[in-house]
C-alpha positions as CSV (number, residue, x, y, z in Angstrom):
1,X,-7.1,182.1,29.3
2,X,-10.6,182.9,28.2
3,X,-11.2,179.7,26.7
4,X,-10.0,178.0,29.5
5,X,-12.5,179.8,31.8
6,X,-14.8,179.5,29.4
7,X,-14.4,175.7,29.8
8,X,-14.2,175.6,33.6
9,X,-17.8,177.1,34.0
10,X,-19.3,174.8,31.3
11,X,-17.9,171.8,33.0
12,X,-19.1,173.6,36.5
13,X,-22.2,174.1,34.9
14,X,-22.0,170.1,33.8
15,X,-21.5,169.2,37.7
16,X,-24.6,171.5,38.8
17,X,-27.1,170.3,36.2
18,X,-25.6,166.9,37.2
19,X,-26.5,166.8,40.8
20,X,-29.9,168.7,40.5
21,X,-30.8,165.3,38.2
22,X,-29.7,163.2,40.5
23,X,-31.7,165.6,43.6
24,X,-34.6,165.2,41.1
25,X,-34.1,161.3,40.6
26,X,-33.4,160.7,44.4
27,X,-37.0,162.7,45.4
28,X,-38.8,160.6,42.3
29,X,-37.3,157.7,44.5
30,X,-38.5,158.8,47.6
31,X,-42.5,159.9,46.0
32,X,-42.6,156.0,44.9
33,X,-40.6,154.3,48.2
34,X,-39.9,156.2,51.5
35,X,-37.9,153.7,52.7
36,X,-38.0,155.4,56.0
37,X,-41.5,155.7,56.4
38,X,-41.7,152.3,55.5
39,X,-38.6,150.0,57.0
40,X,-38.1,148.8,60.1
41,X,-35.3,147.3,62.5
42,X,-36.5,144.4,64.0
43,X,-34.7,143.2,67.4
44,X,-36.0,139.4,68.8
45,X,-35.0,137.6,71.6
46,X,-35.6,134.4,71.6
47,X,-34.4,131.0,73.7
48,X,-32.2,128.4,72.3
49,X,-32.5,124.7,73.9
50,X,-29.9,122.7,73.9
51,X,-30.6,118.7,72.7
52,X,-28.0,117.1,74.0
53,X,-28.8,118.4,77.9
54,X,-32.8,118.6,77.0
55,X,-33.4,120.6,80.7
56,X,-30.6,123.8,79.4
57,X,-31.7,126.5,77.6
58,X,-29.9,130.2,77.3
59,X,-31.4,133.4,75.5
60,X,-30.2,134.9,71.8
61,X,-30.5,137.8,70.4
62,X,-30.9,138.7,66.9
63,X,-31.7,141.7,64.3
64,X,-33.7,141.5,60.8
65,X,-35.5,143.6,59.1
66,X,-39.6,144.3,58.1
67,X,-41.5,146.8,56.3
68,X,-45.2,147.7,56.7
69,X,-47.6,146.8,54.4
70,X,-50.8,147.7,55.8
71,X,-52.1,149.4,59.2
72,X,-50.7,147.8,61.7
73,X,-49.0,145.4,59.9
74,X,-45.1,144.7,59.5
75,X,-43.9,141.8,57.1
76,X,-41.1,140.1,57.7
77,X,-39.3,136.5,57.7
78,X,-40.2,134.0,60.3
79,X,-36.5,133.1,60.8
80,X,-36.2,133.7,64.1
81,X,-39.1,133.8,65.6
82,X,-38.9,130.5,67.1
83,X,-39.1,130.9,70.7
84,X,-39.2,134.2,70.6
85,X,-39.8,135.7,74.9
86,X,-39.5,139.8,73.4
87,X,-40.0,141.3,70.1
88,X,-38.6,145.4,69.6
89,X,-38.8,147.6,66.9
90,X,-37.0,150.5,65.7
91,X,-37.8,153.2,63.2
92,X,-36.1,155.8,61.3
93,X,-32.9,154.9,62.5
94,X,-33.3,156.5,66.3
95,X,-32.1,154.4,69.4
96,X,-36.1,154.5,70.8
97,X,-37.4,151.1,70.7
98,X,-41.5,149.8,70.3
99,X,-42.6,146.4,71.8
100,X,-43.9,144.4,69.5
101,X,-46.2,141.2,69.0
102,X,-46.0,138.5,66.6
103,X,-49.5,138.7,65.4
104,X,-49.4,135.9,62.7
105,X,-46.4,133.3,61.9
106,X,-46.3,130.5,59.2
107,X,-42.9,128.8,59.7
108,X,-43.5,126.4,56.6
109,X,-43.9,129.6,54.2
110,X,-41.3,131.9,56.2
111,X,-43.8,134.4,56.7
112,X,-44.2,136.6,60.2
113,X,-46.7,139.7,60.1
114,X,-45.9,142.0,63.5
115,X,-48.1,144.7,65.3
116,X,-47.0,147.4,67.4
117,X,-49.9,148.6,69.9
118,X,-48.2,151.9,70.8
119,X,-49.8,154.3,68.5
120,X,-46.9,156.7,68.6
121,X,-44.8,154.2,66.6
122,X,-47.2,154.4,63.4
123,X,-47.1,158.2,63.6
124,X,-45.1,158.9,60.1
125,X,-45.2,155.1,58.6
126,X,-46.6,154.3,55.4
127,X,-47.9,151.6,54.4
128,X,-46.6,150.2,50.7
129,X,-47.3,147.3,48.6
130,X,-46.0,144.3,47.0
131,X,-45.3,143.4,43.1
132,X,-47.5,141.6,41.2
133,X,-45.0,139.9,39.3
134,X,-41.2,140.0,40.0
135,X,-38.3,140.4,37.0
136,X,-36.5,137.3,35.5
137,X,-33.2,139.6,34.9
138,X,-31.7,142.9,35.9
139,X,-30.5,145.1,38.2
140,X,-31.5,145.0,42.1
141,X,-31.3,147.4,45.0
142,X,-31.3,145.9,48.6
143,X,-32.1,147.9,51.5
144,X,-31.4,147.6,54.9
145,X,-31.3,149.5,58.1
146,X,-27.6,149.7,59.5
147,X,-26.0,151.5,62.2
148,X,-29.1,154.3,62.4
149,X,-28.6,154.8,58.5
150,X,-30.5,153.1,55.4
151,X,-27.5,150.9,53.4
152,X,-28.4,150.0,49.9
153,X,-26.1,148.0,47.6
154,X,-27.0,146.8,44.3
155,X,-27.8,143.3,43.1
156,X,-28.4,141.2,40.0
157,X,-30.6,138.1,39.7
158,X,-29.0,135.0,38.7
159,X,-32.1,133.2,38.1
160,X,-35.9,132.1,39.3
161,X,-36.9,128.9,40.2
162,X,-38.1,126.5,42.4
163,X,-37.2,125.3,45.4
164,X,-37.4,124.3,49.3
165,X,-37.8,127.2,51.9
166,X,-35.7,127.5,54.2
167,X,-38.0,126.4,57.0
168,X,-39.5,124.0,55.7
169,X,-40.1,120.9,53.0
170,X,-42.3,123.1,51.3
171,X,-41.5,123.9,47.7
172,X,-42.4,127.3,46.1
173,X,-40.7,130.3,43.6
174,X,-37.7,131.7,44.8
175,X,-35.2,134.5,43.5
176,X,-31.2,134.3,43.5
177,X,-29.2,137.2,43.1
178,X,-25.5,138.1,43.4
179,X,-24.3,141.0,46.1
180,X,-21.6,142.3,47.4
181,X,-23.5,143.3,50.8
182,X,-22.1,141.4,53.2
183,X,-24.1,139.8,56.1
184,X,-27.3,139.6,54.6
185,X,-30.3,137.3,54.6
186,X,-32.2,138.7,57.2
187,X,-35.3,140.3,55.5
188,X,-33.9,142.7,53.4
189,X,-35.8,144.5,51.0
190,X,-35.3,144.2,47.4
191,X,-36.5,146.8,45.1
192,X,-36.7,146.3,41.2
193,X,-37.7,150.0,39.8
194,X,-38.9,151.0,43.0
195,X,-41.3,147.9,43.5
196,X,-41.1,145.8,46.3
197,X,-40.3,142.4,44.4
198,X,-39.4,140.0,47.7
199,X,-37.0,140.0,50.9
200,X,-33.9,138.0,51.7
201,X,-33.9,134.8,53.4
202,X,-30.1,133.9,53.5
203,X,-26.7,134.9,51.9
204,X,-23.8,132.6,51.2
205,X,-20.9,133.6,49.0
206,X,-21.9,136.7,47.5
207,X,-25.1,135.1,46.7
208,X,-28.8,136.1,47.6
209,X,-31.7,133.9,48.1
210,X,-34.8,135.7,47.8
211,X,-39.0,135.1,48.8
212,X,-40.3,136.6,45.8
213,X,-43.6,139.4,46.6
214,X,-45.7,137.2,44.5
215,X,-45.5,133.7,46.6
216,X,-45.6,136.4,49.6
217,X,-49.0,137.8,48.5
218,X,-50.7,134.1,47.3
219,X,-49.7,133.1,51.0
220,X,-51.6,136.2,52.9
221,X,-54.2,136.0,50.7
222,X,-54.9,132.5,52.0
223,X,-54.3,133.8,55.5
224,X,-57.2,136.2,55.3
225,X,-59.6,133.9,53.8
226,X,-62.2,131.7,56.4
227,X,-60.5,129.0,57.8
228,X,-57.2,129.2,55.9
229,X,-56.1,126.1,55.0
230,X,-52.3,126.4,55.3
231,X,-49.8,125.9,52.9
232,X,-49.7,122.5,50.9
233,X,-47.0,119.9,49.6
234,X,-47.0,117.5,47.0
235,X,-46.3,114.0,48.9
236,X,-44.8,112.3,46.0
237,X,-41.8,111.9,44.2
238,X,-41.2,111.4,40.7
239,X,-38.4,110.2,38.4
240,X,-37.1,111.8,35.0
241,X,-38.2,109.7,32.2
242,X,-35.8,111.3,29.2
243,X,-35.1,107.4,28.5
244,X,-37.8,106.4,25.4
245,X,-37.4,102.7,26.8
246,X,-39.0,103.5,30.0
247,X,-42.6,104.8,29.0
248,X,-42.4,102.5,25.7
249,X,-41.8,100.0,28.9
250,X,-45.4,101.2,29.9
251,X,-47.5,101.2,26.8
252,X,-47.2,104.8,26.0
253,X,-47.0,106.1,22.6
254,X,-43.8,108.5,21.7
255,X,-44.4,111.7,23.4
256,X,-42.2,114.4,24.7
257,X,-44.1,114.7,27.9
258,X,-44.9,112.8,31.6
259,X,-42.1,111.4,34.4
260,X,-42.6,108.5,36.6
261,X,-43.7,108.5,39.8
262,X,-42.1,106.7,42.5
263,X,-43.3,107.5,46.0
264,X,-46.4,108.2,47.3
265,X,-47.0,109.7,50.9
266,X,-43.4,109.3,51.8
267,X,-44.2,112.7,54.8
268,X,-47.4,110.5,56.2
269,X,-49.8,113.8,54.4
270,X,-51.5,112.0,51.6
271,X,-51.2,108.8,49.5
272,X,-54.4,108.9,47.8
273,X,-55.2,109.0,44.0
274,X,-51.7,108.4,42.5
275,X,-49.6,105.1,42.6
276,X,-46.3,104.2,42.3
277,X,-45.9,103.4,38.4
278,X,-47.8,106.1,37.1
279,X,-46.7,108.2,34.2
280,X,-47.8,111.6,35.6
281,X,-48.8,113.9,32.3
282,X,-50.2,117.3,33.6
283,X,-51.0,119.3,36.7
284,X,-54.0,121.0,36.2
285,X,-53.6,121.5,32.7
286,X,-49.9,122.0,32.8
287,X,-48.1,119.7,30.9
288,X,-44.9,118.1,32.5
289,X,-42.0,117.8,30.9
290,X,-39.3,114.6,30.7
291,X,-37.1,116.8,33.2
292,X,-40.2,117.1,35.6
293,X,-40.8,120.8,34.5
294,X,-43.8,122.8,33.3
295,X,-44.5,125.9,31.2
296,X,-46.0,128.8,34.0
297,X,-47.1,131.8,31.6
298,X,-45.6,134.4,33.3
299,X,-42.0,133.0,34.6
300,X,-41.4,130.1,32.0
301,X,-39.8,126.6,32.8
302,X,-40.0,125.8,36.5
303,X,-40.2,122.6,38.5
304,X,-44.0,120.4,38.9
305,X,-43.3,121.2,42.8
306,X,-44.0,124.4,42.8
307,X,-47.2,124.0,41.1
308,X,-48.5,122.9,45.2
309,X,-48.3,126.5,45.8
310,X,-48.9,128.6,43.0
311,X,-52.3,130.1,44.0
312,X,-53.2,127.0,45.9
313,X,-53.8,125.8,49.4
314,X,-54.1,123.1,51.3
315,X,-57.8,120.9,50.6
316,X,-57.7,122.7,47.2
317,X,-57.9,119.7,44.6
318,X,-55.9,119.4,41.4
319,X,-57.0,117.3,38.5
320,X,-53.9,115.2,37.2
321,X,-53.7,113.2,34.4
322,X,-51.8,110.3,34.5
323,X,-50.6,107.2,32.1
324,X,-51.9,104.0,34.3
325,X,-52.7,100.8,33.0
326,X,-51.6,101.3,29.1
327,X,-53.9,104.2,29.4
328,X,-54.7,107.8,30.3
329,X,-57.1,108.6,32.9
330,X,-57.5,112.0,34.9
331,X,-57.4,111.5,38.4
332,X,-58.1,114.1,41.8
333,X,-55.7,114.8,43.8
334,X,-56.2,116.9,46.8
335,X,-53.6,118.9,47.9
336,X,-52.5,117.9,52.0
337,X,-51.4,120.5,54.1
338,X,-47.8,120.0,55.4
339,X,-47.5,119.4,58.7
340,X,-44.3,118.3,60.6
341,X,-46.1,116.2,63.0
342,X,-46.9,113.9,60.2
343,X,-43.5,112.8,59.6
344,X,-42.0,109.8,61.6
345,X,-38.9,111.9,62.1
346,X,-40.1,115.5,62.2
347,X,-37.6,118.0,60.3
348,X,-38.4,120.7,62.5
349,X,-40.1,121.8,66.3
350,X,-41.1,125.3,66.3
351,X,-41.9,127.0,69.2
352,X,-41.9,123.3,71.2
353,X,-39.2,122.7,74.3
354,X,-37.5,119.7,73.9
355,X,-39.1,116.6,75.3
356,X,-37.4,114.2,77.7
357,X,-37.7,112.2,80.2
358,X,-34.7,110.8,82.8
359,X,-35.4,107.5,84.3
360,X,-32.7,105.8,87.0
361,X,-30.9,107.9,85.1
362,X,-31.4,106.9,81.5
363,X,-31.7,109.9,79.4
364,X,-35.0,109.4,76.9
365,X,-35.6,111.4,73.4
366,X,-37.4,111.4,70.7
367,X,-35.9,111.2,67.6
368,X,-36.2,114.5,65.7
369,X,-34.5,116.7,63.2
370,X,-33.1,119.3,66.0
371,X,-31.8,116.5,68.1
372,X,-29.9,115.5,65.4
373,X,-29.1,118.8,64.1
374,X,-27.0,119.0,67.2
375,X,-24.9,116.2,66.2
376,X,-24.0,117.0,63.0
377,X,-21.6,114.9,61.1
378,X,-21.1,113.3,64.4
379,X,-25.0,111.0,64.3
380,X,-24.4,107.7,64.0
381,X,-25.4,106.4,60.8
382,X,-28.3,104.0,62.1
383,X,-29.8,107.2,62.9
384,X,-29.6,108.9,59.9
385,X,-31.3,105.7,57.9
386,X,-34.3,105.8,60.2
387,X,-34.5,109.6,59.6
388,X,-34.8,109.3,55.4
389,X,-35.4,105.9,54.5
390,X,-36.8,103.9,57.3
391,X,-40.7,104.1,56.1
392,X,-42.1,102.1,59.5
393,X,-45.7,102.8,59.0
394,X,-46.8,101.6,61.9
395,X,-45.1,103.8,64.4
396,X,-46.0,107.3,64.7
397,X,-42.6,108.2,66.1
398,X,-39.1,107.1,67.4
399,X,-37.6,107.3,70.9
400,X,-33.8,107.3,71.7
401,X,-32.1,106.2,74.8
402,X,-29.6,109.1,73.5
403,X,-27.5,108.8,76.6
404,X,-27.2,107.2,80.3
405,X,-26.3,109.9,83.8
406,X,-23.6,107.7,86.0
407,X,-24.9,106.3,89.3
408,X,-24.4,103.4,91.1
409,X,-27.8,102.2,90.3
410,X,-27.2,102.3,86.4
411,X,-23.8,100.2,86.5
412,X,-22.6,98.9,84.0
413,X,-24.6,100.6,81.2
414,X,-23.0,104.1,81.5
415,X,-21.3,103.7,78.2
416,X,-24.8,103.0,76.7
417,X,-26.0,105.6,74.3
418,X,-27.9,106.5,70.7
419,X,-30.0,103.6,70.7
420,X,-33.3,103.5,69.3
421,X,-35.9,101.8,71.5
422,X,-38.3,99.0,70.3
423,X,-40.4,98.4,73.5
424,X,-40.1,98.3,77.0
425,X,-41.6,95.8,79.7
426,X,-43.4,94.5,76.0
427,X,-44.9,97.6,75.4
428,X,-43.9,99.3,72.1
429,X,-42.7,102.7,72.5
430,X,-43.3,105.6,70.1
431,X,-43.6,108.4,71.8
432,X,-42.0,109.7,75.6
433,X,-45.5,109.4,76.7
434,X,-45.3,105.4,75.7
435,X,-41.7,105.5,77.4
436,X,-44.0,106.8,81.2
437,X,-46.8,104.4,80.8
438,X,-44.0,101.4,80.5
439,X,-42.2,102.3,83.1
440,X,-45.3,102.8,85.5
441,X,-45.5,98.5,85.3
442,X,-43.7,96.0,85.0
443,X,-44.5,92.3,84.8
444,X,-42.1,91.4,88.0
445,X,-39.5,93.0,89.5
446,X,-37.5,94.3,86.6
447,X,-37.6,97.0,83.9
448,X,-37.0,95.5,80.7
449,X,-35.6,98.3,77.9
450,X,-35.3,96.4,74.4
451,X,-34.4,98.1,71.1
452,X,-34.1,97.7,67.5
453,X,-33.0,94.5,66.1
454,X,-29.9,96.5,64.4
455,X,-28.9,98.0,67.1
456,X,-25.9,96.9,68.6
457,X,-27.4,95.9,72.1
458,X,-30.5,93.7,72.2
459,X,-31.7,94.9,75.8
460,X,-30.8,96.3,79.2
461,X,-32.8,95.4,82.7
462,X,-32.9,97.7,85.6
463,X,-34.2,97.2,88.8
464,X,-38.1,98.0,89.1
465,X,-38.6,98.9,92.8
466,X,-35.9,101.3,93.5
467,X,-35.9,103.4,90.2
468,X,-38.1,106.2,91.0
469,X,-35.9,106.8,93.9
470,X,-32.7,106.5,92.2
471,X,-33.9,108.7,89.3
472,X,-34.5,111.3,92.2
473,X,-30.9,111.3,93.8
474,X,-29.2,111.0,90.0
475,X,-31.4,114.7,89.6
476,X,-30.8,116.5,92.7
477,X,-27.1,115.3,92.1
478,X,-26.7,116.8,88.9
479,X,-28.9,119.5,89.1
480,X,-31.3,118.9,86.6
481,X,-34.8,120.8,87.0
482,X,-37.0,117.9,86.3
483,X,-36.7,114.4,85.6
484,X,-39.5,115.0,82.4
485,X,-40.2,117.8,80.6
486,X,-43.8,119.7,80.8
């Protein structure tokens, strides 16, 4: 009986000593990150235009989350953001919200800084600070606000690497990790040792995808410095060369290192310095590898592409030495800055209404990456050729007669739809603009509305004098707002 007393207050004893280490561990936690002096709820609503009917648009909500950094300064994602009409923030958990402003956004990076003017709300915050440098393997935590408590799971990193952001073309470092948190990718911060090492940017099957602190911190430096020059891409694209045949094709003696390139300016930013054909060698003094990789000192083997945007910027110029001509030569290449609006099929419209315009009730679009978004699987496949491979240098865009509003004056082409226009009254149309300045002429009494040679109708003609007034009945008829957007 003694013994077994004996044994129940050692064990009891166990249990205490037990929980004042993990009292002692949880307060060393909170010294180094106060995750609720320092986390924040973030509430956005936003509008959501709908391509197919250009004029409709509703309101979303959603919720993410941000951490401060510095006075008056909240990090977070820039998913979102787009559109945003009302920014909220919460803190510590209580129902009380704090308008906020998007002070700084850089869709291509996914990178939103907030401000809160209300001094109240920055009563108790504290800043903290990113990583310098982020773990290759290990353990994770992720935080998140959640129901007016702070959730943390654990994590572990599957790997580092390069590749696109979420938002954009742009290549850069990114982190995966495996979680059992469900519903996550909405800036979540991840903690390695108590360090801030990045913040979620989307979740699929138990898996993380990370922005590691490092690329975060490269990209506000940039910000902060005069006349930031935005975030570059390298417009090229290169080919594995692990094939001996194919450089000794060249002239090049054996060596384990260089990979073909073979495009040049295929986003409309840059085709200067390199050429198709060229063995490219190094990148800055980083050698490139037969897969298209290079050595980084500090996170090993990763892909050339995110060399763009490892400490550099946009108009920043990187020596690269190439094999050209059966010899070496160094060439400069200066870094473009990406830029949607380049592209003859932009990816992406941020913060941009759709455009339109109606015409005797012929619906006209441009051709962009969120009208065809909307389609899906559905777009014709005409459409996706002129979206990836169509090169077309001498348009600066693509307009769609994407569908036709019945009325009497439009007989006969209401089944007409996705067609891409060439020109109209002999005027070649690029842009919606080009599509108003057609229409405001004509050579006699008809419009005349051509379109691609592939396409499967060569032209329609409409009636020229009694258009503006039909396009003003089809309108008040179907209750559209405006026959063009602003």
């Amino acid at each position: 009986m003694i013994k077994h007393l004996a044994l129940t207050l050692l064990c009891g004893l166990f249990v205490l000593q037990a929980a004042e280490a993990s009292s002692r561990t949880r307060t060393l936690l909170t010294a180094q990150f106060d995750s609720e002096a320092a986390l924040v709820e973030i509430e956005i609503t936003k509008t959501r235009h709908d391509y197919k009917l250009p004029w409709n648009s509703r309101n979303l909500q959603s919720r993410k989350n941000g951490i401060v950094i510095d006075d008056h300064q909240i990090l977070t994602t820039a998913d979102g953001f787009s559109g945003q009409t009302l920014c909220r923030i919460r803190k510590g958990g209580v129902t009380h919200q704090y308008t906020a402003t998007l002070k700084w956004v850089d869709y291509y990076a996914n990178i939103a800084i907030l401000d809160v003017e209300d001094p109240a709300f920055w009563e108790g915050m504290r800043p903290t600070r990113l990583a310098e440098n982020i773990p290759q393997s290990g353990e994770l935590q992720i935080l998140r606000w959640r129901k007016g408590r702070i959730e943390e799971r654990a994590a572990e990193i599957i790997r580092l690497y390069v590749g696109k952001s979420k938002m954009s073309y742009v290549h850069h470092l990114k982190l995966s990790a495996s979680t059992e948190m469900d519903g996550a990718g909405w800036a979540e911060v991840i903690l390695s040792k108590n360090e801030i090492i990045g913040l979620t940017t989307s979740s699929v099957d138990d898996k993380l995808t990370i922005l590691p602190a490092p690329f975060i911190a490269s990209v506000l430096k940039q910000r902060a410095s005069p006349n930031a020059p935005g975030i570059g891409h390298f417009d090229f694209s290169v080919m594995e060369s692990k094939n001996p045949a194919l450089l000794q094709s060249k002239g090049m003696p054996a060596t384990n290192i260089g990979v073909v390139v073979t495009k040049v300016g295929g986003r409309r930013l840059a085709a200067n310095t390199l050429k198709v054909g060229d063995v490219l060698l190094a990148i800055n003094g980083f050698e490139i590898d037969h897969d298209g990789k290079y050595i980084d000192p500090t996170y090993g083997r990763l892909s050339l592409y995110g060399l763009a945007t490892r400490n550099y910027g946009a108009g920043d110029t990187l020596p690269m030495r190439v094999w050209r001509d059966h010899q070496a030569i160094t060439v400069d290449y200066l870094l473009p800055r990406a830029q949607f609006e380049k592209d003859l099929v932009p990816d992406e419209l941020y913060d941009q209404a759709p455009e339109y315009l109606i015409a005797g009730g012929l619906l006209f679009q441009p051709i962009t990456g969120p009208y065809l978004n909307a389609y899906g699987k559905n777009k014709p496949l005409q459409l996706d050729y002129y979206s990836y491979h169509a090169e077309l240098p001498e348009r600066d865009g693509l307009v769609i007669l994407s569908s036709v509003i019945p009325d009497n004056y439009n007989h006969g082409y209401e089944g007409v739809r996705q067609l891409i226009v060439d020109r109209i009254n002999g005027q070649t149309v690029d842009t919606i603009a080009d599509v108003a300045e057609a229409l405001a002429t004509s050579k006699d009494e008809f419009h005349r509305i051509e379109f691609m040679p592939d396409q499967g109708l060569k032209h329609i003609v409409l009636d020229a004098a009694t258009m503006e007034s039909a396009t003003q009945r089809i309108i008040e008829h179907y209750n559209i707002p405006k026959a063009r957007s602003e």
